[in-house]
TITORZA-360077 format. One record per residue: residue in three letters; z, y, x of N, C-alpha, C in turn; chain. Coordinates in steps of 0.001 Angstrom, whole numbers, m for minus. Last residue first. Example, Ala and Ser with C-alpha at 12.3 -4.5 7.8 and 13.67 -1.06 7.14 Angstrom:
BEGIN
+-----+---------+---------+---------+---------+---------+---------+---------+---------+---------+-------+
! res !    n_zz !    n_yy !    n_xx !   ca_zz !   ca_yy !   ca_xx !    c_zz !    c_yy !    c_xx ! chain !
+-----+---------+---------+---------+---------+---------+---------+---------+---------+---------+-------+
! SER !    7080 !   m2250 !   12850 !    7140 !   m1060 !   13670 !    7870 !      30 !   12900 !     A !
! ALA !    7800 !   m5690 !   13190 !    7800 !   m4500 !   12300 !    7800 !   m3300 !   13200 !     A !
+-----+---------+---------+---------+---------+---------+---------+---------+---------+---------+-------+
This chain:
BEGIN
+-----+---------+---------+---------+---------+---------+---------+---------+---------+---------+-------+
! res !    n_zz !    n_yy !    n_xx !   ca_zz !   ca_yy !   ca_xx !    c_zz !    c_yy !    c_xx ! chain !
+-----+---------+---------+---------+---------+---------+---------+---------+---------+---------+-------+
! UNK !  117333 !  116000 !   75135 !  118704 !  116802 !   74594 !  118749 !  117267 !   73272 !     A !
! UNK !  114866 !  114489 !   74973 !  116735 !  113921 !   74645 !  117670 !  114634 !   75050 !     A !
! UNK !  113220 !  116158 !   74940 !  113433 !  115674 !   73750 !  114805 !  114885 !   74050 !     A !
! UNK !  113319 !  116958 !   78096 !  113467 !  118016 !   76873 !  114003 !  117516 !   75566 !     A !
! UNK !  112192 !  114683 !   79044 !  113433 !  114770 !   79082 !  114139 !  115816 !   78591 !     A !
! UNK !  109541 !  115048 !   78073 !  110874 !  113791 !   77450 !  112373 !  114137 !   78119 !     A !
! UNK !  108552 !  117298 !   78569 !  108558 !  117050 !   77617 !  109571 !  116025 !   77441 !     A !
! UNK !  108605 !  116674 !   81291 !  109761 !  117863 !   81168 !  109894 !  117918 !   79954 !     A !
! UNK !  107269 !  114064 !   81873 !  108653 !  114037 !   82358 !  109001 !  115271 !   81709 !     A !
! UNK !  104487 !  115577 !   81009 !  104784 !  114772 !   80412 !  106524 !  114444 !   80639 !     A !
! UNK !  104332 !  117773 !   83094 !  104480 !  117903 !   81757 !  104988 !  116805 !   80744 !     A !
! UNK !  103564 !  115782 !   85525 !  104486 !  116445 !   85534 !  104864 !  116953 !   84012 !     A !
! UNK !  101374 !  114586 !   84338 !  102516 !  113763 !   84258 !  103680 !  114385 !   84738 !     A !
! UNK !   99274 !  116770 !   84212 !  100037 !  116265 !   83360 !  101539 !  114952 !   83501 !     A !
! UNK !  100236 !  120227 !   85698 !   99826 !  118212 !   86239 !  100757 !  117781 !   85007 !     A !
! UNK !  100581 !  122613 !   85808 !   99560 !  122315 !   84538 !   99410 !  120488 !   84921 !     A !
! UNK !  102059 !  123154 !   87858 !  102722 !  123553 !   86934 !  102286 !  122943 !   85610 !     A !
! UNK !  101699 !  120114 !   90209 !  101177 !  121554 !   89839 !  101612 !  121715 !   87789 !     A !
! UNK !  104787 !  119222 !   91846 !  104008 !  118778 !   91215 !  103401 !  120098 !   90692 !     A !
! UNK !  107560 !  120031 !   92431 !  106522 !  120291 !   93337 !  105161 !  119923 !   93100 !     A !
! UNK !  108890 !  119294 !   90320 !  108508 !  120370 !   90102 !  107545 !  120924 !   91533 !     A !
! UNK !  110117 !  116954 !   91075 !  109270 !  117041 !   89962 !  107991 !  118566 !   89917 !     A !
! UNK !  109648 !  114884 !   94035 !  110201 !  116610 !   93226 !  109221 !  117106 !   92309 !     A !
! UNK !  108781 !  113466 !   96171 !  109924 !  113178 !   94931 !  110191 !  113669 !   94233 !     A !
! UNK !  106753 !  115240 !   97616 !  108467 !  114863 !   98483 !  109205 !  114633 !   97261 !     A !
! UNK !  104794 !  117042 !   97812 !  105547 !  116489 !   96734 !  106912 !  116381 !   96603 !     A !
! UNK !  103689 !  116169 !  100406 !  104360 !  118064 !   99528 !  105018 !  117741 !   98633 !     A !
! UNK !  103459 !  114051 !   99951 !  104308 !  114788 !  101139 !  104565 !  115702 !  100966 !     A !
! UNK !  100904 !  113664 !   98590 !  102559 !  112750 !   97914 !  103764 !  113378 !   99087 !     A !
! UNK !   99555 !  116282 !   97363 !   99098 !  115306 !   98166 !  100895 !  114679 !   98529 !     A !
! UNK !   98073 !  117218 !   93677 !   98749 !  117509 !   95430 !   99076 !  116029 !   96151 !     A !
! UNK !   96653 !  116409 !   91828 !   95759 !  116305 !   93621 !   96372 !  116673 !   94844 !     A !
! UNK !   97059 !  115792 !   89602 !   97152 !  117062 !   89805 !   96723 !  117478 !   91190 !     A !
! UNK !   96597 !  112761 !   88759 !   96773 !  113952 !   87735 !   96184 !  115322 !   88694 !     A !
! UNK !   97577 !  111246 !   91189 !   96144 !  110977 !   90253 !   95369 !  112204 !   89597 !     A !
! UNK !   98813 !  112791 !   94311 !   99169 !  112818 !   92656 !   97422 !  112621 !   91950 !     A !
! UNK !   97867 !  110963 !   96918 !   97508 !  112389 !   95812 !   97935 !  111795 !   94773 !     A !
! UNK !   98363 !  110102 !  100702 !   97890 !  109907 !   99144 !   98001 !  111264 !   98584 !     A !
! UNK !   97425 !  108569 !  103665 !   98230 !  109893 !  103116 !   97042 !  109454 !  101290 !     A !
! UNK !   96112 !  106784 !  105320 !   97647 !  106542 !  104302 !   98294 !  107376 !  104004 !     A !
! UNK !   93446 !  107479 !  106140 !   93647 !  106158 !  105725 !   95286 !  105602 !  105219 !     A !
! UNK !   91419 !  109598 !  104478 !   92499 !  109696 !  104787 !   93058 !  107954 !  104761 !     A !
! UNK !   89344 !  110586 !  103373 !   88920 !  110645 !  104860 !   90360 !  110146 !  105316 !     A !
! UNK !   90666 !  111870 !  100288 !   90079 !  111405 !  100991 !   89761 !  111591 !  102298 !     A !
! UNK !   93767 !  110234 !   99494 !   92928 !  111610 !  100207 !   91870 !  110670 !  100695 !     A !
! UNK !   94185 !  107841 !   97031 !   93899 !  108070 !   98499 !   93376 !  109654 !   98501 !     A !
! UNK !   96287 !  108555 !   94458 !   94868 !  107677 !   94918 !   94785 !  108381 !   96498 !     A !
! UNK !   98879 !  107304 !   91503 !   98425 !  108015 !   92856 !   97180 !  107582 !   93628 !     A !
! UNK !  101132 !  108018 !   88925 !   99794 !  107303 !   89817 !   99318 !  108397 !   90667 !     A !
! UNK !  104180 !  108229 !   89333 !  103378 !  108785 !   89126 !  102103 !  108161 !   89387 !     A !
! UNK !  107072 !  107678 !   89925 !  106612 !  106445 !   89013 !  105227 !  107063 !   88702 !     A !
! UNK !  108696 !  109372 !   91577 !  107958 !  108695 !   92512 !  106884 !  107660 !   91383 !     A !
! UNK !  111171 !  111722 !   91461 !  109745 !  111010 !   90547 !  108688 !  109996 !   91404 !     A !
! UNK !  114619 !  111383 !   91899 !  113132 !  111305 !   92700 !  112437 !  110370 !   91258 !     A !
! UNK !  116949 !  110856 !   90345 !  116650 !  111960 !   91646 !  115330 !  112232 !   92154 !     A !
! UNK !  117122 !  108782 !   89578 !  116910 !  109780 !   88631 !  117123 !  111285 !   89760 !     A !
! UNK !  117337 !  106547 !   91395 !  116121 !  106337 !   90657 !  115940 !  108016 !   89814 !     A !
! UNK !  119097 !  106140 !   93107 !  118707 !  107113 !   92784 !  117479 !  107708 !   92163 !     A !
! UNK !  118681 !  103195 !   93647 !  119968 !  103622 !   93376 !  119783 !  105056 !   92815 !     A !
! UNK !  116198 !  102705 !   94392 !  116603 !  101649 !   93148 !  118027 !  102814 !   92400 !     A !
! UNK !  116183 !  103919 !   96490 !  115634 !  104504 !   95643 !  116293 !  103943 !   94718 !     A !
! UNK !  118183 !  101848 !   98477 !  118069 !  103527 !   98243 !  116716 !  104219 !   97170 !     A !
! UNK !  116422 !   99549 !   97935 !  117921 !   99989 !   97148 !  118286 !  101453 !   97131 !     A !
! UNK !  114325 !  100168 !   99589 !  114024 !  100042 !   98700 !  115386 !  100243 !   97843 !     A !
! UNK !  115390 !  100326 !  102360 !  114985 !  101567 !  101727 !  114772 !  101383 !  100224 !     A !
+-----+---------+---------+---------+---------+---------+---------+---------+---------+---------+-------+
């Protein structure tokens, strides 16, 4: 599984910090924005509209066009 990301590294955000739900022993949360890494599902934009590290990716990849 790991080469399958390696390979589509620009398909999926996955480089985000992340912290435990709590009561939860392996479901996680965007650090930033608290949705939880299954809603998420790799997708930038499933991230909340105001989550900064979502903002941060639309800002840079804005600046290199």
């Amino acid at each position: 599984m790991t080469n399958f990301y390696n390979i589509h590294k620009h398909r999926f955000y996955i480089d985000y910090p992340q912290e435990k739900l709590d009561g939860e022993l392996y479901k996680y949360k965007c650090a930033f924005c608290g949705i939880d890494t299954v809603t998420i599902d790799g997708m930038l934009e499933n991230h909340s509209p105001t989550c900064e590290y979502r903002l941060k990716k639309e800002n840079d990849a804005n600046s290199d066009t």
